[in-house]
C-alpha positions, -999 to 999 in steps of 0.1 A, spaced: 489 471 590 460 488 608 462 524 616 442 543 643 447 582 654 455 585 695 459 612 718 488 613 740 480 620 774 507 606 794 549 608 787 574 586 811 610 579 798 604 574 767 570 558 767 540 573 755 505 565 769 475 570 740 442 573 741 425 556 714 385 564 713 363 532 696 352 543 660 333 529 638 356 515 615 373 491 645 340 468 650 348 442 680 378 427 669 395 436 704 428 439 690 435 468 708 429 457 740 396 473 743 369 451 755 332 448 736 314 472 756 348 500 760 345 528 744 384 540 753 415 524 754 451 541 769 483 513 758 518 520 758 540 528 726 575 541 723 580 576 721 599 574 686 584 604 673 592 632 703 549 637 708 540 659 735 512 654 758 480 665 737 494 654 707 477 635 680 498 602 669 489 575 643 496 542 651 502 513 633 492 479 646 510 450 630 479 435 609 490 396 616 486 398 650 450 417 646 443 386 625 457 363 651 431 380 677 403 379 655 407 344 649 408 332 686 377 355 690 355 343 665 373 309 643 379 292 674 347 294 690 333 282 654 355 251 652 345 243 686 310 241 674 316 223 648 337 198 667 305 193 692 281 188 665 303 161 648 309 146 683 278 147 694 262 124 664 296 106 662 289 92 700 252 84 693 255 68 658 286 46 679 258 34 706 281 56 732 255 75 738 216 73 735 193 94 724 183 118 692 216 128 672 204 159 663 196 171 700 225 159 712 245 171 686 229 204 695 237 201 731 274 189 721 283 220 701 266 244 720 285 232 751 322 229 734 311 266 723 309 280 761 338 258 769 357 278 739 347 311 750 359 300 795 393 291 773 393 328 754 386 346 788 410 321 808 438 331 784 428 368 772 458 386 794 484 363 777 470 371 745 473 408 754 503 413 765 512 397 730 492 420 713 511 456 734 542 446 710 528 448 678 520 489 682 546 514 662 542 551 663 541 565 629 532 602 627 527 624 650 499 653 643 507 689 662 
């Protein structure tokens, strides 16, 4: 499990709204929600520990589904790489295609690459919403 420290700043029902500020420790990984260039995030968590607005909580983030985001950010975009490369010198060593294998290699895996990074951004609110279940409060810190 990941843990980060949050501020509550916002009770309704029994939800709590907490701020989470980028530090140094949570790189890119965007498991939180927050995009690359955020340095705040607010999500939702049930209120299971009674916070009060202003209060410090920790919260736990289910580690698998950190992975799970990690991976479509940065495995993904790899394999499709790879995949373009292989393609690419697999179509001109066939006759498919002419022209230098490594340049159209090149041009092959570099294009699969944006194509896996529209994907990623196409499906990034799915993989979000996902992501919103796998928070627990833990602690809360008066």
């Amino acid at each position: 499990m990941i843990k980060e420290l949050g501020e509550v700043v916002e009770l309704k029902n029994k939800i709590a709204k907490i701020k989470f500020t980028r530090s140094s420790s949570c790189g890119k990984c965007t498991a939180c929600g927050m995009t690359k260039d955020q340095k705040e995030v607010i999500i939702n968590v049930k209120n299971t520990n009674e916070a009060n607005i202003g209060d410090f909580v920790d919260i736990e983030i289910e580690t698998k589904k950190a992975m799970v985001s990690s991976a479509i950010a940065y495995v993904f975009p790899l394999i499709m790489l790879i995949v373009g490369v292989v393609l690419g010198y697999v179509l001109v060593n066939s006759g498919v295609i002419d022209g230098d294998k490594e340049v159209i290699g090149a041009l092959f895996g570099i294009g699969l690459t944006f194509v896996s990074y529209l994907i990623i951004r196409n499906l990034e609110p799915i993989f979000k919403i996902k992501l919103k279940t796998a928070y627990k409060m833990i602690k809360t810190n008066k």
